[in-house]
C-alpha positions as CSV (number, residue, x, y, z in Angstrom):
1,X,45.5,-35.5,-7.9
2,X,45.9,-32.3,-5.8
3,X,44.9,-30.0,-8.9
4,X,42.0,-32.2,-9.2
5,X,40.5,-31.9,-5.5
6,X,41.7,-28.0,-5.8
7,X,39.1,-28.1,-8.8
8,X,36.5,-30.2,-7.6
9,X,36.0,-27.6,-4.5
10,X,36.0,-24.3,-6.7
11,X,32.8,-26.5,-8.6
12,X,31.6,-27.3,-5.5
13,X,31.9,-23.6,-4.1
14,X,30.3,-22.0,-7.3
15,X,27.5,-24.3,-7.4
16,X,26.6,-23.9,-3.9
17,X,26.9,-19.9,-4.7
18,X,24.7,-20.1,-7.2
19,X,22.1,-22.1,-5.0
20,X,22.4,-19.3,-2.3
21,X,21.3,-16.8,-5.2
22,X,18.2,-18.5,-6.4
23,X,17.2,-19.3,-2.7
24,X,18.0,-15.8,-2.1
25,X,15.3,-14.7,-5.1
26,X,12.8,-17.0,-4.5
27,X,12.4,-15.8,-0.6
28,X,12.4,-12.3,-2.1
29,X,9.5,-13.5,-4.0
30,X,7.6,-14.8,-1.2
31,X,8.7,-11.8,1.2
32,X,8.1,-9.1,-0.9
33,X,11.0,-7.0,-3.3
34,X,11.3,-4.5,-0.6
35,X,11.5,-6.4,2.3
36,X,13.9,-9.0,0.8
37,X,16.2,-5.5,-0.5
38,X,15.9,-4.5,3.6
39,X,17.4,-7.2,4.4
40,X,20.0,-7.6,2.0
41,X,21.2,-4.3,2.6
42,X,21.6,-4.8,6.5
43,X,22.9,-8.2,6.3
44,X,25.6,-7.0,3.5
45,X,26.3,-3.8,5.4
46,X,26.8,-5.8,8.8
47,X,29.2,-8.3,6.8
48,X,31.1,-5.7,5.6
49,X,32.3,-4.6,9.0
50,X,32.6,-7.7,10.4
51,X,35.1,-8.3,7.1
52,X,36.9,-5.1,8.1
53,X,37.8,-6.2,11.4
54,X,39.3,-9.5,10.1
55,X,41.0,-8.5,6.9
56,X,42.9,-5.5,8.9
57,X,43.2,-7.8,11.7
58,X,45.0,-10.2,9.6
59,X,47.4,-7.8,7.3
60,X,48.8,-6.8,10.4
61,X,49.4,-10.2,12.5
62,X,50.6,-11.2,8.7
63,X,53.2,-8.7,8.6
64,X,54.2,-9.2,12.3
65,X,54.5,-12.9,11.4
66,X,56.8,-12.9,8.3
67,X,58.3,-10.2,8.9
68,X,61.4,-12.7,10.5
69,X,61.7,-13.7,6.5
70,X,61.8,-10.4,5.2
71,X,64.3,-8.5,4.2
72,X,65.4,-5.6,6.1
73,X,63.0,-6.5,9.5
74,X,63.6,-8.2,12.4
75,X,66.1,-11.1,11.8
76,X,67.8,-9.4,8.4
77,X,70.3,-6.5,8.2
78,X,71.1,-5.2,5.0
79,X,74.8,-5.5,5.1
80,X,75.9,-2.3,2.7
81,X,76.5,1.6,3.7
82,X,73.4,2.6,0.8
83,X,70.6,0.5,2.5
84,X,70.3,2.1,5.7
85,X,68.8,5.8,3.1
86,X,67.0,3.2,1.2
87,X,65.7,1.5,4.6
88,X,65.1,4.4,5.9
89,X,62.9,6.0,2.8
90,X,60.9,3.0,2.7
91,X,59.8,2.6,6.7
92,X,58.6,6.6,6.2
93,X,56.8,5.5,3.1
94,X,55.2,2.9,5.1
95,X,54.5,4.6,7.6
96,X,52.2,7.5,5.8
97,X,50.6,5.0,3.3
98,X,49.9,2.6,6.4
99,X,47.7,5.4,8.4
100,X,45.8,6.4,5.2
101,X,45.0,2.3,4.0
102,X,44.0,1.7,7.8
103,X,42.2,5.0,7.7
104,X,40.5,4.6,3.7
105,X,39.6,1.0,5.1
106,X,37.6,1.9,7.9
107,X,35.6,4.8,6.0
108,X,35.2,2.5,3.4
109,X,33.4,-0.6,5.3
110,X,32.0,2.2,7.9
111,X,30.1,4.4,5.5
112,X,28.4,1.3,3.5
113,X,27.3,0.1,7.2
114,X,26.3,3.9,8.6
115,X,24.3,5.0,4.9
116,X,23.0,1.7,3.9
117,X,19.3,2.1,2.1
118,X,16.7,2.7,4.7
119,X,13.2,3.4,4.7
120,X,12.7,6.8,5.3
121,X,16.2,7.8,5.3
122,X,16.5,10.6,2.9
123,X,19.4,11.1,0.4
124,X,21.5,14.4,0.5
125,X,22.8,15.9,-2.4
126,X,26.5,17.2,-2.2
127,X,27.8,19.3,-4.9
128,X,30.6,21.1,-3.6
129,X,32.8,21.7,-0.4
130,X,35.9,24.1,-0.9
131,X,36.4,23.1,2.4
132,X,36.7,19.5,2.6
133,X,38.8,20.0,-1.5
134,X,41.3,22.3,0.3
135,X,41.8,19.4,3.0
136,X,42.2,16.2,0.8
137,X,44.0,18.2,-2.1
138,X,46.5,20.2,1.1
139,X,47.7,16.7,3.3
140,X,48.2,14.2,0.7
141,X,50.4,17.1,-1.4
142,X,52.2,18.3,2.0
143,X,52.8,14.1,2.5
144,X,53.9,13.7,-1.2
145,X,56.2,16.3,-1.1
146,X,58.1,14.8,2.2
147,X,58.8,11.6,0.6
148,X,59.6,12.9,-3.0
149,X,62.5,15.1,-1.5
150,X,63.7,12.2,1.0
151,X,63.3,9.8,-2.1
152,X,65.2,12.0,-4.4
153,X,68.0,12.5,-1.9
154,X,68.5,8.9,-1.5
155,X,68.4,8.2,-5.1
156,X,70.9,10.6,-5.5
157,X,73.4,9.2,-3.1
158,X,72.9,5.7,-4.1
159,X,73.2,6.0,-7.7
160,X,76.2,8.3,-7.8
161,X,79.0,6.7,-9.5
162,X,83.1,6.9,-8.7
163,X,84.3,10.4,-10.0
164,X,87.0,10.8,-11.7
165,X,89.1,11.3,-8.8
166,X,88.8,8.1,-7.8
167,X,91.4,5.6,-8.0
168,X,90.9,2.0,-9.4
169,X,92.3,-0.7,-7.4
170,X,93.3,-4.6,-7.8
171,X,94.5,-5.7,-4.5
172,X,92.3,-3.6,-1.6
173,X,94.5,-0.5,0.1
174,X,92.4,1.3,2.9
175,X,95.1,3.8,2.8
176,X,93.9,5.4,-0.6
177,X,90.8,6.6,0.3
178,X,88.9,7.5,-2.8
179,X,89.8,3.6,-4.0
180,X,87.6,1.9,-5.5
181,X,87.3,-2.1,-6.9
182,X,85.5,-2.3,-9.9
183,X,84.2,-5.6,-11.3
184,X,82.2,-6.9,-14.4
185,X,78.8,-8.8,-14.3
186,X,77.6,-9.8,-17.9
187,X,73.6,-11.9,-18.0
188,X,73.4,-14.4,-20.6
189,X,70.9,-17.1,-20.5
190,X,71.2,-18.7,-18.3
191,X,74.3,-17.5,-16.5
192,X,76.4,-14.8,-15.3
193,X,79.8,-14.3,-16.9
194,X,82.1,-12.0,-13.6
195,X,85.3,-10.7,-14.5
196,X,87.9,-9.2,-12.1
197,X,90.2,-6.8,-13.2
198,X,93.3,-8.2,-11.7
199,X,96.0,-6.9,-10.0
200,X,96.0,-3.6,-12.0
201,X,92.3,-2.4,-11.2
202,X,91.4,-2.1,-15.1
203,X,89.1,-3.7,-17.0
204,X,89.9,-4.5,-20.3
205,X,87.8,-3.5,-23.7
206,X,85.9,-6.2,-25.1
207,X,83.1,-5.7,-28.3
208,X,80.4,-7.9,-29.0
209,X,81.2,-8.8,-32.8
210,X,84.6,-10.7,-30.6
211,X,82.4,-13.4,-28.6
212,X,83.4,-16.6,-29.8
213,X,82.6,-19.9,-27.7
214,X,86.4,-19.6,-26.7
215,X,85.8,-15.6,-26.0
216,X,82.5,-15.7,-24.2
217,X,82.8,-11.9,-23.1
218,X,84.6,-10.3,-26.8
219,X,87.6,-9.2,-24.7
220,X,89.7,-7.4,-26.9
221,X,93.2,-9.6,-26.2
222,X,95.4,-6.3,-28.2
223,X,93.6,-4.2,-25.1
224,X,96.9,-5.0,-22.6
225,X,94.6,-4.0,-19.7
226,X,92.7,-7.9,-20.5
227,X,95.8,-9.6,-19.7
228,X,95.4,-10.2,-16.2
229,X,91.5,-9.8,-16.1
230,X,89.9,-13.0,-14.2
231,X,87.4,-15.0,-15.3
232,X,85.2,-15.7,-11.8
233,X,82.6,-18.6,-10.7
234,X,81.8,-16.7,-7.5
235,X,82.1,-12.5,-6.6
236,X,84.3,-12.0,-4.0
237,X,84.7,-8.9,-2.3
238,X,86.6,-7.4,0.8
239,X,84.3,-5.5,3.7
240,X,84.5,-1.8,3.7
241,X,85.3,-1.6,-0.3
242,X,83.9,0.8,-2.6
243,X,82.8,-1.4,-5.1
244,X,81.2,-0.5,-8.8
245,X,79.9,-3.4,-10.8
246,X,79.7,-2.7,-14.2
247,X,76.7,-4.8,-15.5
248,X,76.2,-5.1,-19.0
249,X,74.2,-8.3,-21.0
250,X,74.5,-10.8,-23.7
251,X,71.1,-11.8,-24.8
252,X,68.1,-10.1,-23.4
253,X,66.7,-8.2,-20.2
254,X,68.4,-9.2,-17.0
255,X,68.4,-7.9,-13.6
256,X,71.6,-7.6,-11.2
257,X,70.2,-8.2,-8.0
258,X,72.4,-8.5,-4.2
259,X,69.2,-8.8,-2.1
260,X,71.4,-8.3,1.2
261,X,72.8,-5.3,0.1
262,X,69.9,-4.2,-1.1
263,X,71.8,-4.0,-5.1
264,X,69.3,-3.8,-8.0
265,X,69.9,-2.8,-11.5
266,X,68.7,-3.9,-15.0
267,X,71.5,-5.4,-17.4
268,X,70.3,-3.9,-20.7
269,X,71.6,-5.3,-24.2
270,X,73.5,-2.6,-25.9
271,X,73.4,0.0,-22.7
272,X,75.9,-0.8,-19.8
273,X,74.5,-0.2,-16.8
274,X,76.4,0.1,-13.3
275,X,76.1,0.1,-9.1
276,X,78.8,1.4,-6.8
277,X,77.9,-0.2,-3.6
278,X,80.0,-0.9,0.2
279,X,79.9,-3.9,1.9
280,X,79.8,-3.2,5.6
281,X,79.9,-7.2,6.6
282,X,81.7,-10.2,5.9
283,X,79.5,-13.6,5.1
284,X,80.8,-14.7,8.5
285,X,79.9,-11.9,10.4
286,X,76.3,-11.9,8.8
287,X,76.2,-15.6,9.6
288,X,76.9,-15.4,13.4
289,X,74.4,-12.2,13.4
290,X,71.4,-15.1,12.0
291,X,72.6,-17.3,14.6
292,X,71.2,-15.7,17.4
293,X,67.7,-16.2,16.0
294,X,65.5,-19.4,16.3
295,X,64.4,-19.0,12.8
296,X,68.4,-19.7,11.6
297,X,68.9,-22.8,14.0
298,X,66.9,-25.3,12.1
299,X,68.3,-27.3,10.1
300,X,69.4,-26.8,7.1
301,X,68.1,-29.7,5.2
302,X,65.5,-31.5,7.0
303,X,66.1,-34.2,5.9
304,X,69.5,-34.4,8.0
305,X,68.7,-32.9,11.5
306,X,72.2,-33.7,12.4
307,X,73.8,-31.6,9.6
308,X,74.6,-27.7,9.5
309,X,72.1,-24.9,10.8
310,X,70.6,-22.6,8.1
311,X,72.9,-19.9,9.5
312,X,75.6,-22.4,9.5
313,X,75.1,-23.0,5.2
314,X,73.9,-19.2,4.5
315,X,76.0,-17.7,2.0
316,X,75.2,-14.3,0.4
317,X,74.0,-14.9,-3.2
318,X,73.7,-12.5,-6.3
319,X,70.5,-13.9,-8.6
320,X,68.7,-12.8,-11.7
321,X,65.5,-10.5,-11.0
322,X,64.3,-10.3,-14.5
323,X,62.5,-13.1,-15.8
324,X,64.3,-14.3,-18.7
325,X,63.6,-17.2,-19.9
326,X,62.7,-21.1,-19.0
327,X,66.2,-21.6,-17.3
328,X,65.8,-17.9,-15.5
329,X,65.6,-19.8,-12.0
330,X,69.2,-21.1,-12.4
331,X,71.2,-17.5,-12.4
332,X,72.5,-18.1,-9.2
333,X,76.2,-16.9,-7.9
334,X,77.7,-17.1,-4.5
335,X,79.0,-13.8,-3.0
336,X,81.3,-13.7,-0.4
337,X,82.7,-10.6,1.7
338,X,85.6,-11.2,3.5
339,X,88.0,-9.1,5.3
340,X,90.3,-6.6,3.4
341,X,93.7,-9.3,4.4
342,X,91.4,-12.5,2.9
343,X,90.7,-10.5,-0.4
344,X,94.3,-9.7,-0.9
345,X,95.0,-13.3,-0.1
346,X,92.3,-14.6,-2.6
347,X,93.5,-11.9,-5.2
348,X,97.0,-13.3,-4.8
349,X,95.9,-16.8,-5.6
350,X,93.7,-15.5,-8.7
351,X,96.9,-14.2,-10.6
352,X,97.8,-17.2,-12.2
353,X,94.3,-17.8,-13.4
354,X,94.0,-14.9,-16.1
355,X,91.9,-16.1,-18.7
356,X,94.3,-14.7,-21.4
357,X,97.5,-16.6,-20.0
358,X,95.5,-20.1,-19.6
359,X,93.3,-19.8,-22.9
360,X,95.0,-17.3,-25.1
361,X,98.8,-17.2,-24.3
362,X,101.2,-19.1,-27.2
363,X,98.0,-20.2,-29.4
364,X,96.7,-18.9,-32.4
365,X,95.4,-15.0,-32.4
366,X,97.6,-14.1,-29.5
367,X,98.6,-10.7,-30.0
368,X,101.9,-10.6,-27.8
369,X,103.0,-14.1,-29.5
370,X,106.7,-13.0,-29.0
371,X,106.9,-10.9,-26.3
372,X,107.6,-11.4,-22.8
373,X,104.8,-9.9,-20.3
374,X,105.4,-8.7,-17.0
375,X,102.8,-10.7,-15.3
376,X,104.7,-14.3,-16.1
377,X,108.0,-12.8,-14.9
378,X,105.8,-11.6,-11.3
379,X,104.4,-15.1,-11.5
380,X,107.6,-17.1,-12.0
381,X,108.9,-15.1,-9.4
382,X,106.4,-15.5,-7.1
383,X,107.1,-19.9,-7.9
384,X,110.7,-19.1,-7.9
385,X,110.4,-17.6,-4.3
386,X,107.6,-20.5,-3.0
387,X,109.8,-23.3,-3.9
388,X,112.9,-21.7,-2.5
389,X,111.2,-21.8,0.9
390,X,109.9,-25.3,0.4
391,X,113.2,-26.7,0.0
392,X,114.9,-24.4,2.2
393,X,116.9,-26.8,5.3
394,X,114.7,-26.7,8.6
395,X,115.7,-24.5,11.5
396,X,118.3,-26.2,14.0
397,X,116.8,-27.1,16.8
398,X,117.1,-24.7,20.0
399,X,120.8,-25.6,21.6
400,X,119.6,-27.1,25.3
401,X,116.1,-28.6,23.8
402,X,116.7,-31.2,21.2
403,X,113.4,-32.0,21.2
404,X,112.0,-28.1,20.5
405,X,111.1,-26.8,16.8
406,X,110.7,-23.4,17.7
407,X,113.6,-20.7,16.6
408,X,114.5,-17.6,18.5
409,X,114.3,-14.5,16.5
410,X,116.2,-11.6,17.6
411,X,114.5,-8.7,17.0
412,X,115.8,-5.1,16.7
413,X,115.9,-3.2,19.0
414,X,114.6,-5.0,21.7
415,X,114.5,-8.5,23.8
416,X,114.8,-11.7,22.1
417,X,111.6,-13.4,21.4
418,X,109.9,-16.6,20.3
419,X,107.4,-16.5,17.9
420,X,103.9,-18.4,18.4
């Protein structure tokens, strides 16, 4: 029904259009062709500035307006080391191409209002001014050259990748400091496949022609480095990290795209692709940062005014920025930054979910069939010690309090103390 009122008022607009034109050339007929072109030409140029005022008027309450819902203004930070160059190369891009539409605008509307037809007015015929060429040729190559040397020097820093130098890490140590975590992001319709390298840092190989509906990615199980590579539903990633994704696709043209940390890059069949990138803030922190703002303290579904603020629900997200498909809307992953002691944590947790041990290990095509792997020892281990402490006898109570729980812990060197 709404499509059809939408259409019945674009009818109705055109055919009253149409009737303005006719009663526009039948006055000219009874005024006189010159008269009638007169006043055409005052009446258009005198529109003309009056829509200059209101179209200029209106970009720029527009942009002061949304700007709370955009990206990198007013109530959103970009929350990585790279988008402050970026932000940066932008606002002075804005900033030149702002004066020169505001200024092209008003020339524009101006000089069809000052040299409208007139009787009497004669025309003047211009054919050169090395002047005025040295002027319009001299700023706008003087401007162009500022902001190709900025851009270039941002591009440069943002798209450098880890050298070789850097080190590789699985579990996050700020003490090596040219670490880096490096982590997989393959686009297939209509999903992203993430893989974490595990506790070694290394990504396993993997080839295409491998990609069964078992093997989604064609990891290369003979490759030891795919042993403890993790198969993931969401990124997660510690704050302050050097991270490089290494993007890749199944299928056809995605796009890798981390709007809050202002990530972009094309997954390409056939041509791996990467973005090295440092998360400056955890989701939590980003989410008390949007709570100070109006905007964020809505709720989040209206529907339920009694349920949890949009800052409250606000997760960072990594979506697909190349249309791909009918199901294109759907590539949608949670991120979450967390501190460097969380990611450890969560890393921790993730060992025991290697995709080889829990859909290769002891079945068919398993290329270490009959040998023992260091990773199930460190996970038995790790059981071993966890069940120890489970069923280890609880602490005596503190002689003089039988109703305490807490122990006293010498410690050495120094006073005893009890422990919160």
């Amino acid at each position: 029904m709404n499509y059809l009122i939408a259409l019945g008022i674009v009818v109705l607009l055109v055919v009253i259009f149409v009737q303005i034109g006719k009663i526009t050339e039948l006055a000219g007929k009874l005024r006189g062709e010159e008269q009638a072109e007169e006043d055409s030409n005052n009446w258009n140029a005198r529109f003309g500035l009056f829509f200059m005022v209101v179209f200029l008027v209106g970009s720029v309450w527009s942009a002061i307006y949304y700007a709370p819902y955009m990206l990198g203004y007013s109530v959103y930070d970009y929350a990585s080391e790279h988008a402050k160059g970026i932000q940066f190369a932008f606002n002075l891009t804005l900033f030149f191409t702002g004066i020169v539409f505001i200024l092209t605008q008003i020339a524009l509307f101006w000089f069809a209002y000052k040299y409208r037809a007139e009787k009497g007015r004669p025309s003047v015929y211009l054919a050169h001014d090395n002047r005025l060429e040295i002027i319009w040729t001299a700023i706008p190559a003087f401007v162009m050259s500022i902001l190709v040397v900025g851009g270039l020097k941002v591009w440069n820093e943002t798209m450098a990748d880890v050298s070789a130098e850097d080190v590789p890490m699985g579990y996050y140590d700020a003490s090596i400091e040219n670490g880096y975590i490096e982590v997989e992001a393959t686009g297939m319709q209509f999903n992203w496949l993430l893989r974490h390298p595990g506790a070694d840092g290394l990504i396993g190989e993997k080839d295409y022609k491998k990609i069964t509906a078992v093997n989604p990615l064609g990891q290369d199980f003979a490759d030891p480095k795919n042993i403890d590579d993790i198969h993931l539903d969401e990124l997660v990633l510690p704050k302050g990290a050097k991270v490089r994704v290494r993007i890749t696709s199944r299928d056809v043209l995605h796009n890798f795209d981390l709007p809050h940390f202002m990530v972009k890059m094309d997954a390409v069949p056939g041509m791996p692709t990467y973005f090295v990138f440092t998360p400056t803030k955890t989701t939590e922190e980003y989410r008390n940062d949007l709570s100070t703002h109006p905007v964020w303290n809505t709720p989040y579904d209206p529907e339920d005014p009694e349920g949890p603020k949009r800052w409250e629900a606000f997760e960072f997200e990594l979506a697909c920025a190349e249309l791909c498909g009918k199901g294109h809307y759907s590539m949608k992953k949670i991120v979450k930054i967390v501190t460097p002691e969380e990611y450890n944590e969560w890393l921790a947790a993730q060992e025991e979910k290697s995709f080889y041990l829990n859909e290769v290990r002891g079945k068919e095509g398993d290329p270490f069939l009959d040998k023992k792997l260091s990773l199930e020892k460190k996970l038995a281990d790790r059981k071993a010690e966890a069940e120890a402490k489970e069923n280890a006898p609880a602490p005596a109570p503190v002689e003089g309090d039988s109703s305490s729980t807490e122990v006293i812990v010498p410690e050495p060197d120094s006073t005893t103390v009890t422990p919160n």
